[in-house]
Biopython code that builds the backbone (N, CA, C, O; Angstrom):
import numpy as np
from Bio.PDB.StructureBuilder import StructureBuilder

atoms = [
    (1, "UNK", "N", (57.705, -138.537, -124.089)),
    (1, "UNK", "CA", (57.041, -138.298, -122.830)),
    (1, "UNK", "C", (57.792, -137.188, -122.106)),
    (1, "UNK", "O", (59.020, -137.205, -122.032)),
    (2, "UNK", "N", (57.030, -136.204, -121.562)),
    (2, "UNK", "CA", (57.523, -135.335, -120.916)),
    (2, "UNK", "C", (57.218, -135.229, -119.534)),
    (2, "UNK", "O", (56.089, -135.573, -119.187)),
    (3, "UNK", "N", (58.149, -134.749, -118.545)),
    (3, "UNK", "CA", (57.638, -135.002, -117.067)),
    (3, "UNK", "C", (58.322, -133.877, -116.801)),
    (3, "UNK", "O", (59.359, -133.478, -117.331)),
    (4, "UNK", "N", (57.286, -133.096, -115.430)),
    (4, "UNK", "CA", (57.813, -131.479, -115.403)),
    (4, "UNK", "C", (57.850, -131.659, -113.245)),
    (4, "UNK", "O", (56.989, -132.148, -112.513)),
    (5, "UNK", "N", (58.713, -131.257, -113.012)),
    (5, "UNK", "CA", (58.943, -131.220, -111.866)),
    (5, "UNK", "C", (59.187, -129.622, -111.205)),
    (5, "UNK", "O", (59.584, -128.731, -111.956)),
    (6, "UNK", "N", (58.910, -129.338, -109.709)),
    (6, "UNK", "CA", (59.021, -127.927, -109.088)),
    (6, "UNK", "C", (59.735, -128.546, -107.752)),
    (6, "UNK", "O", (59.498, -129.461, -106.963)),
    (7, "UNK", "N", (60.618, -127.665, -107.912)),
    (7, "UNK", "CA", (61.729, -127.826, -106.649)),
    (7, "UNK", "C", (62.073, -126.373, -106.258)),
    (7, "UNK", "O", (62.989, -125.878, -106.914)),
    (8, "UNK", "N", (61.571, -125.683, -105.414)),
    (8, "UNK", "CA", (61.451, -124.559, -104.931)),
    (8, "UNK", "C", (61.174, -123.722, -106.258)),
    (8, "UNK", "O", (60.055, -123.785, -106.767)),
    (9, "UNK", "N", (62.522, -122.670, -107.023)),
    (9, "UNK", "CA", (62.020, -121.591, -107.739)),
    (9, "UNK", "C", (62.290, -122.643, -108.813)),
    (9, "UNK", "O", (61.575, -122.489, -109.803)),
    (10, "UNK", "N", (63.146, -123.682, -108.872)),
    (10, "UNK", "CA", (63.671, -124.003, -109.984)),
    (10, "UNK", "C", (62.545, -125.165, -110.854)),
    (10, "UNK", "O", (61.795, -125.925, -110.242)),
    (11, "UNK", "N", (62.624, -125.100, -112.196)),
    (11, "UNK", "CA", (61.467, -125.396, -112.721)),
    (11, "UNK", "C", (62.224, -126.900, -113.814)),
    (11, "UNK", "O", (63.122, -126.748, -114.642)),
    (12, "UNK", "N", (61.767, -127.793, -113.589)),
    (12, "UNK", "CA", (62.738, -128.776, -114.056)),
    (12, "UNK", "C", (61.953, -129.855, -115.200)),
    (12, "UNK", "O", (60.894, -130.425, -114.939)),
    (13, "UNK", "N", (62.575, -129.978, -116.289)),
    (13, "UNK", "CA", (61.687, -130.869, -117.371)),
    (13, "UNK", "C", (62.541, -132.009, -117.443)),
    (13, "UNK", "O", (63.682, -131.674, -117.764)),
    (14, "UNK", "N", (62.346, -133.740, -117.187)),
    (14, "UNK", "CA", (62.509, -134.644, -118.060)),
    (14, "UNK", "C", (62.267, -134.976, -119.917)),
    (14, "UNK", "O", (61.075, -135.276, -119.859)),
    (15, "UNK", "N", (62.506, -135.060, -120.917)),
    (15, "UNK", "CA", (62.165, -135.656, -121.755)),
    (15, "UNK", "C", (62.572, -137.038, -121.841)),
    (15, "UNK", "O", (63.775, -137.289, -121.782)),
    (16, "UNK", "N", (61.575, -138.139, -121.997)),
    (16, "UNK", "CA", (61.845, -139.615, -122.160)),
    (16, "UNK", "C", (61.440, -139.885, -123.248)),
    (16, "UNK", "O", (60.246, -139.966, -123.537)),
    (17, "UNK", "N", (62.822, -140.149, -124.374)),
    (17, "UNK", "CA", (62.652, -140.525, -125.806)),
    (17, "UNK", "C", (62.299, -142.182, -125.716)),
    (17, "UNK", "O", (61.672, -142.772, -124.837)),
    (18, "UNK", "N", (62.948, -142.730, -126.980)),
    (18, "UNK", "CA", (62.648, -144.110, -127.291)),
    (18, "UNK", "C", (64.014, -144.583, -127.199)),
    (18, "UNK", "O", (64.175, -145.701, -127.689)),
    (19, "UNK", "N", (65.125, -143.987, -126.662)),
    (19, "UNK", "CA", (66.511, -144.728, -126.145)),
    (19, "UNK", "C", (67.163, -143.937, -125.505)),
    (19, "UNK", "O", (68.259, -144.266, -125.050)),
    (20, "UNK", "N", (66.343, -141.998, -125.211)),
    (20, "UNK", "CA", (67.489, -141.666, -124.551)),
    (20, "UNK", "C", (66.502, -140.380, -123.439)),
    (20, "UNK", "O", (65.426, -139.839, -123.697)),
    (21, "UNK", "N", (67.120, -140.272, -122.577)),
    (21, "UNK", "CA", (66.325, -138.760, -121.819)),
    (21, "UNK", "C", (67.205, -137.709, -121.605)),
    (21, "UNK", "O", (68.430, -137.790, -121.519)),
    (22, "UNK", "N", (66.364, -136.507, -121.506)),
    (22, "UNK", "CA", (67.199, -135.175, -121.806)),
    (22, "UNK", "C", (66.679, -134.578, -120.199)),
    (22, "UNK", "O", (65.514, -134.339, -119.879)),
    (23, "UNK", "N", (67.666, -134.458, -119.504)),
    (23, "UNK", "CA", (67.232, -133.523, -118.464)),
    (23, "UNK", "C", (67.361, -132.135, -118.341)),
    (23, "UNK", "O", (68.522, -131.726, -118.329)),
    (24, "UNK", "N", (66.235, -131.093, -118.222)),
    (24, "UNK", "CA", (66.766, -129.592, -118.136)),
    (24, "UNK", "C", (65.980, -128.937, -117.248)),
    (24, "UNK", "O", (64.768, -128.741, -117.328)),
    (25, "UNK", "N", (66.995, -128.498, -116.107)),
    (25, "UNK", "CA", (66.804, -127.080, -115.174)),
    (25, "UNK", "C", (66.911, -126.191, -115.550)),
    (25, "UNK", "O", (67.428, -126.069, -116.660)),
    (26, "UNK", "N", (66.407, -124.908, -114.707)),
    (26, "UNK", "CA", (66.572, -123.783, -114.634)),
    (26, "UNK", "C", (67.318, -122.537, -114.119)),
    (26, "UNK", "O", (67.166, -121.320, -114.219)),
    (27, "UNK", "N", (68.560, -123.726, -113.273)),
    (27, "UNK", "CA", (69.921, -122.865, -113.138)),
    (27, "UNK", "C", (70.833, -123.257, -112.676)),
    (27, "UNK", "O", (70.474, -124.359, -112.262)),
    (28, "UNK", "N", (72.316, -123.074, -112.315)),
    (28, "UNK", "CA", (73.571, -123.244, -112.629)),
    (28, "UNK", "C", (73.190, -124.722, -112.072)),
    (28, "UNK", "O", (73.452, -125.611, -112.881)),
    (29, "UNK", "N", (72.637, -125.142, -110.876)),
    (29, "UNK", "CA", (72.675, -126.374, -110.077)),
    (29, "UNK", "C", (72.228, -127.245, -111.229)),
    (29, "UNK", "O", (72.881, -128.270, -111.424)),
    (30, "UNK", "N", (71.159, -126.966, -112.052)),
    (30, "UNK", "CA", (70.282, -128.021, -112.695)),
    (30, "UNK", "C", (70.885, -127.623, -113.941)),
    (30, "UNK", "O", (70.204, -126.866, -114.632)),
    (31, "UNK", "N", (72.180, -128.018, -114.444)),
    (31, "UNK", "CA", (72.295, -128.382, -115.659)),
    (31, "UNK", "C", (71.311, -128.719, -117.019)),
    (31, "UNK", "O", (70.117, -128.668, -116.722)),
    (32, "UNK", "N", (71.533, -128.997, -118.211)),
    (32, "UNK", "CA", (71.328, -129.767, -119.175)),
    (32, "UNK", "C", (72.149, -130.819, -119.447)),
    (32, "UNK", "O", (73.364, -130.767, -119.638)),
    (33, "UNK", "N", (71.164, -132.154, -119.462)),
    (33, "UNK", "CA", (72.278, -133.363, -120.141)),
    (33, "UNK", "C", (70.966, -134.056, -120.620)),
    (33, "UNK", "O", (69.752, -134.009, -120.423)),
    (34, "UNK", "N", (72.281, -135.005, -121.669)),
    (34, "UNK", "CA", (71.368, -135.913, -122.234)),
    (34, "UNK", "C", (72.137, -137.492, -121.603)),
    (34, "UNK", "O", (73.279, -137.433, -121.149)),
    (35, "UNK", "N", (71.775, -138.135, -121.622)),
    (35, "UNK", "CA", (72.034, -139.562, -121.286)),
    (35, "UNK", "C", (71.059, -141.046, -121.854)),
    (35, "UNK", "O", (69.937, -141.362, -121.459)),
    (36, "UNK", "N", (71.868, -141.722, -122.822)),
    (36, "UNK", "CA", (70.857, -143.215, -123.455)),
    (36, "UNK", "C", (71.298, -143.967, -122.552)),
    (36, "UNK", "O", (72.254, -143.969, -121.776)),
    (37, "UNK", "N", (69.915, -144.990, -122.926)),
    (37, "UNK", "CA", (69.157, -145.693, -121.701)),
    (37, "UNK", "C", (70.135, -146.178, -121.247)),
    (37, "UNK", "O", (70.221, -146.333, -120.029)),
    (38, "UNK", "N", (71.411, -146.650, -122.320)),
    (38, "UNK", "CA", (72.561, -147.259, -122.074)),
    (38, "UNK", "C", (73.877, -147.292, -120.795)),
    (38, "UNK", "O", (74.627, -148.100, -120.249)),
    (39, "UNK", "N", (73.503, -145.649, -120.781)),
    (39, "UNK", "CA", (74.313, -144.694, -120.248)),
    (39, "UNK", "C", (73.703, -145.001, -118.531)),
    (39, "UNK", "O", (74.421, -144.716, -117.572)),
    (40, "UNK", "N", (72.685, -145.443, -118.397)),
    (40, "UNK", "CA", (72.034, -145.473, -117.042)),
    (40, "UNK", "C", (72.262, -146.249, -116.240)),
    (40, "UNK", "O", (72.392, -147.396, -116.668)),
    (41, "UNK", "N", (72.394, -146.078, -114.999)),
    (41, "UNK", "CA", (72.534, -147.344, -114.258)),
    (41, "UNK", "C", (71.595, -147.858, -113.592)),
    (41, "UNK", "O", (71.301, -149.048, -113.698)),
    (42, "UNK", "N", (70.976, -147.017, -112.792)),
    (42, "UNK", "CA", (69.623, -147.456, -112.269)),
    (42, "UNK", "C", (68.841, -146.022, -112.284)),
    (42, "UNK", "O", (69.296, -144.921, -111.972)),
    (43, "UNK", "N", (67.791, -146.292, -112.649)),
    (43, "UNK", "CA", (66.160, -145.054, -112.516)),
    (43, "UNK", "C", (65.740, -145.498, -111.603)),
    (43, "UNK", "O", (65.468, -146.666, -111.878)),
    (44, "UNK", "N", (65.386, -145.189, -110.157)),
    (44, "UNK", "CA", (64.549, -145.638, -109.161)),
    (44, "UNK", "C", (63.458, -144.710, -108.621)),
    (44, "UNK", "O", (63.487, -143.512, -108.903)),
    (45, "UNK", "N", (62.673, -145.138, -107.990)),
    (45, "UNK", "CA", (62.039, -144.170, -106.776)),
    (45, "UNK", "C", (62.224, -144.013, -105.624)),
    (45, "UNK", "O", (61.258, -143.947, -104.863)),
    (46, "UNK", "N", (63.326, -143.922, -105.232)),
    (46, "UNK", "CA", (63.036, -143.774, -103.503)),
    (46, "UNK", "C", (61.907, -143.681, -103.087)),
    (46, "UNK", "O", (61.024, -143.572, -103.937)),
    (47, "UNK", "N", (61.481, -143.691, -101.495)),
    (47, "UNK", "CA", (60.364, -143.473, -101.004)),
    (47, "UNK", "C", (58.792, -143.763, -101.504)),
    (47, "UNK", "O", (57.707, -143.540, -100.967)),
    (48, "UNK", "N", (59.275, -144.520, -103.117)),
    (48, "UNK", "CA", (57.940, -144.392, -103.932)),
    (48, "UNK", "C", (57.626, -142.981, -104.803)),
    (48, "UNK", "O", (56.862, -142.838, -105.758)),
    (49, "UNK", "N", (58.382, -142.113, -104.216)),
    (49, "UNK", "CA", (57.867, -140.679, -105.242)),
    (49, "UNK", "C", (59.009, -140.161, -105.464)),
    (49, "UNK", "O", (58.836, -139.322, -106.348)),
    (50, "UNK", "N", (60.342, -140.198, -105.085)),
    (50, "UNK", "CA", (61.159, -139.334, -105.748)),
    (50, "UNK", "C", (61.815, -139.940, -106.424)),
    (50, "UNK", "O", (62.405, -140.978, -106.122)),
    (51, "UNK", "N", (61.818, -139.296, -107.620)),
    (51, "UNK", "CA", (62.745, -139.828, -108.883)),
    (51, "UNK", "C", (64.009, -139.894, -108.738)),
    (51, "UNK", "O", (64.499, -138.803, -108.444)),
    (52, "UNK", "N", (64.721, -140.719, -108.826)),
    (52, "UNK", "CA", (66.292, -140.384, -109.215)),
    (52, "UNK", "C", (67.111, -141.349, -110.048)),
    (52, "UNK", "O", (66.927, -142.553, -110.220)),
    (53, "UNK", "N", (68.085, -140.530, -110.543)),
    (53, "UNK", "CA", (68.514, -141.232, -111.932)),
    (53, "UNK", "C", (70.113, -141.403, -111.437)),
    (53, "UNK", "O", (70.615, -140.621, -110.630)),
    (54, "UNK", "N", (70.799, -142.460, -111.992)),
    (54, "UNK", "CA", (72.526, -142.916, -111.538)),
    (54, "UNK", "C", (73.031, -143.425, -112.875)),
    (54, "UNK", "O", (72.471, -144.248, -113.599)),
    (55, "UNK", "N", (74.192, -142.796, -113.084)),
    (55, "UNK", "CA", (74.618, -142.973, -114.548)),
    (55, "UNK", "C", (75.940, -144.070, -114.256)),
    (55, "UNK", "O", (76.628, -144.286, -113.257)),
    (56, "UNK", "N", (75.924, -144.683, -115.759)),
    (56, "UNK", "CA", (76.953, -145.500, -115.408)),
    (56, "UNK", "C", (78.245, -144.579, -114.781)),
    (56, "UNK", "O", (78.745, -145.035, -113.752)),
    (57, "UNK", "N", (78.450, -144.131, -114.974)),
    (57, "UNK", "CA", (79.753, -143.139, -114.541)),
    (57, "UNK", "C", (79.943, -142.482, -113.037)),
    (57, "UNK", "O", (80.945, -141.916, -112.601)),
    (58, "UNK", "N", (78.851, -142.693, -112.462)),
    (58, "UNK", "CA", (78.592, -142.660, -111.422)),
    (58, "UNK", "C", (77.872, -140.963, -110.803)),
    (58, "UNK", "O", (77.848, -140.485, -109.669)),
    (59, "UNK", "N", (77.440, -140.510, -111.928)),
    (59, "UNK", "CA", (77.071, -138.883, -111.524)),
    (59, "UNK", "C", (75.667, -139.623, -111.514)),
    (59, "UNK", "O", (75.337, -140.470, -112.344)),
    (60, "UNK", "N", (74.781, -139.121, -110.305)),
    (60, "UNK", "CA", (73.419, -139.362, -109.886)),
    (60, "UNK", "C", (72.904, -137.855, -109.598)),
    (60, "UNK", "O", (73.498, -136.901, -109.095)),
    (61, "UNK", "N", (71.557, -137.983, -110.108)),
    (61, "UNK", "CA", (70.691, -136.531, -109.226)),
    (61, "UNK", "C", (68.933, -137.237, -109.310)),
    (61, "UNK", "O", (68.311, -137.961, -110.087)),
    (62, "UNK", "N", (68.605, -136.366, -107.745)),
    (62, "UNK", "CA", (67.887, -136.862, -107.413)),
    (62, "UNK", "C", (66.901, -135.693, -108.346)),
    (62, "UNK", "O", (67.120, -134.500, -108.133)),
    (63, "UNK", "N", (66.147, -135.967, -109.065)),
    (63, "UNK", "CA", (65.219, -135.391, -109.950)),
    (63, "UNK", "C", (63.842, -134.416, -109.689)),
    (63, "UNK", "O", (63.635, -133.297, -110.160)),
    (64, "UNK", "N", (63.060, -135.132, -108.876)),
    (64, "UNK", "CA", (61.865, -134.668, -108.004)),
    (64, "UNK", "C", (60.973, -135.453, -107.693)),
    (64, "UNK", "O", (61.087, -136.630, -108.036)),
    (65, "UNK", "N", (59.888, -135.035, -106.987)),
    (65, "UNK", "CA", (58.891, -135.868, -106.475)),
    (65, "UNK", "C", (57.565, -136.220, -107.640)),
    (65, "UNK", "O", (56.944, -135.432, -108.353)),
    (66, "UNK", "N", (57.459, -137.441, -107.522)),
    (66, "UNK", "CA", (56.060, -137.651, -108.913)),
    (66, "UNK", "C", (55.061, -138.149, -107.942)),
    (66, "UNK", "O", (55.316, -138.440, -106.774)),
    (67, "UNK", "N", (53.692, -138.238, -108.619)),
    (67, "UNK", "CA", (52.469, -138.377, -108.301)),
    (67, "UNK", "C", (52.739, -139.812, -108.872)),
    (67, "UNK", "O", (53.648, -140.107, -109.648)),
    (68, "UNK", "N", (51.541, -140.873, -108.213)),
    (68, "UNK", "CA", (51.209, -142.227, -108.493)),
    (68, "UNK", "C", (51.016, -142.413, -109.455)),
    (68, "UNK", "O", (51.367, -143.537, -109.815)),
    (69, "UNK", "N", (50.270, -141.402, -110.670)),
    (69, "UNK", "CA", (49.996, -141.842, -111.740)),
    (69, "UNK", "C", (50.897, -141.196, -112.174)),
    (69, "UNK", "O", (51.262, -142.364, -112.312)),
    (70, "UNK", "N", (51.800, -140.423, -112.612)),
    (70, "UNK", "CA", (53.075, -140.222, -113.225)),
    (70, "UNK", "C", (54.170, -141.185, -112.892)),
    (70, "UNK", "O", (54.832, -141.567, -113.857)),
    (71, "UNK", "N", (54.475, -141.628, -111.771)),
    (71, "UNK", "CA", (55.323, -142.964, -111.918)),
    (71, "UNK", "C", (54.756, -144.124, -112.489)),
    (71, "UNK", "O", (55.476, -144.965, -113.027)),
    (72, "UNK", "N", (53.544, -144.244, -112.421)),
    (72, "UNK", "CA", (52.756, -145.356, -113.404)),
    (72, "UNK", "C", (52.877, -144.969, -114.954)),
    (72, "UNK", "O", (52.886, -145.905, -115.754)),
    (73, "UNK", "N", (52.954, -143.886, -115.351)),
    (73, "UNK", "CA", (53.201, -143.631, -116.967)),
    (73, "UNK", "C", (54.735, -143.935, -117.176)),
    (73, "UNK", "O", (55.144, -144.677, -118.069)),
    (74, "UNK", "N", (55.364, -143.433, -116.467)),
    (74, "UNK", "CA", (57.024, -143.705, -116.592)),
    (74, "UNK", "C", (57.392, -145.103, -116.923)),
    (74, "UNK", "O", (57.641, -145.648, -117.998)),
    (75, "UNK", "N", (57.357, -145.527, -115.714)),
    (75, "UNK", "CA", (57.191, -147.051, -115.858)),
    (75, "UNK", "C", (56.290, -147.949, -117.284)),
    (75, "UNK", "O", (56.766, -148.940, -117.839)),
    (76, "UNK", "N", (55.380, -147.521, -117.532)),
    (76, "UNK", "CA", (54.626, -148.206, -118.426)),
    (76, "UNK", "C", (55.732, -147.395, -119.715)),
    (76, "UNK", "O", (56.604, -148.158, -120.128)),
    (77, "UNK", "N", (55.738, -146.273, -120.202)),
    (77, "UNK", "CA", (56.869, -145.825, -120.762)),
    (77, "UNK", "C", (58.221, -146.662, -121.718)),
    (77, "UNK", "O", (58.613, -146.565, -122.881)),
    (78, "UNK", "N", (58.685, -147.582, -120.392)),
    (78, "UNK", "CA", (60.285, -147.970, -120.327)),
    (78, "UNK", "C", (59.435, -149.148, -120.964)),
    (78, "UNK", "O", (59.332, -149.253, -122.186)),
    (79, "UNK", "N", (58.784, -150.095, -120.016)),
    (79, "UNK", "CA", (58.073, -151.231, -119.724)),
    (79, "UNK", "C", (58.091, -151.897, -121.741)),
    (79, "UNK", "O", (58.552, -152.939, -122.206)),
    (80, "UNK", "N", (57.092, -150.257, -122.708)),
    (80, "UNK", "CA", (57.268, -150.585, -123.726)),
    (80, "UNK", "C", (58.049, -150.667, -124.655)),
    (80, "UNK", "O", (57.822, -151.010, -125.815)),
    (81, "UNK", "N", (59.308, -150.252, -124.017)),
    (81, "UNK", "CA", (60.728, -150.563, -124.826)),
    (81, "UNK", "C", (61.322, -151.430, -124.536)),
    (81, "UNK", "O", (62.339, -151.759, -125.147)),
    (82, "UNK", "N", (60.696, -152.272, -123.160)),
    (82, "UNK", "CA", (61.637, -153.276, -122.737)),
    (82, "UNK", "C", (62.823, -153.415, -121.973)),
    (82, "UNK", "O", (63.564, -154.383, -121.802)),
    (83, "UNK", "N", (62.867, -151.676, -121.338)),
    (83, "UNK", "CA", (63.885, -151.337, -120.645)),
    (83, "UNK", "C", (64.050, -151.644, -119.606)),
    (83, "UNK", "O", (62.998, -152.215, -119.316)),
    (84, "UNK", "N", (64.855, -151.680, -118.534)),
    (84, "UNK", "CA", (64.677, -152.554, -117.046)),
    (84, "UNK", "C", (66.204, -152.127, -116.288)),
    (84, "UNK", "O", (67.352, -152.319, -116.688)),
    (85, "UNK", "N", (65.755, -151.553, -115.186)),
    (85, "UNK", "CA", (67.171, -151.647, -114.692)),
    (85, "UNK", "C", (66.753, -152.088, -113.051)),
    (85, "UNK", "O", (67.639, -152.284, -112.219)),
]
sb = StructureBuilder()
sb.init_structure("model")
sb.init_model(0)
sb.init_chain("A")
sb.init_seg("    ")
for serial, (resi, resn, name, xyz) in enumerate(atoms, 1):
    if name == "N":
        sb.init_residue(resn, " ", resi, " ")
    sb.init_atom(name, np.array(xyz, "f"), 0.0, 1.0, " ", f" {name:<3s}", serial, name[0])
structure = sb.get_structure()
């Protein structure tokens, strides 16, 4: 599953595998990382639309804003791996 986010110029992709997600921006701020599900501490939504991800280690970034039915795919997503945080 892929989820594509716009945060001013910067152009930002989730990939959500079957144990792990790859995050990649488009400059120095928005890194590349990968992190398994393992590695996570909590995936939430604030507010209901903004994504944000907290690693066990304690590095968090707030990701971007999703539409109702993109947090409904996400969720259904995890839901079928059984994932839960």
């Amino acid at each position: 599953m892929i989820v594509n986010f716009d945060s001013n110029s910067a152009s930002r992709t989730l990939s959500i595998g079957k144990s792990a997600l790859t995050f990649k921006g488009t400059t120095l701020k928005d890194m590349k990382w990968l992190a398994e599900f393992t590695d996570i501490e909590s995936f939430t939504f604030e507010n209901d639309v903004l994504l944000k991800i907290t690693l066990n280690s304690g590095f968090s970034k707030n990701i971007g804003r999703v539409t109702a039915s993109c947090k409904k795919l996400i969720n259904s997503h995890f839901k079928e791996r059984d994932v839960v945080w």
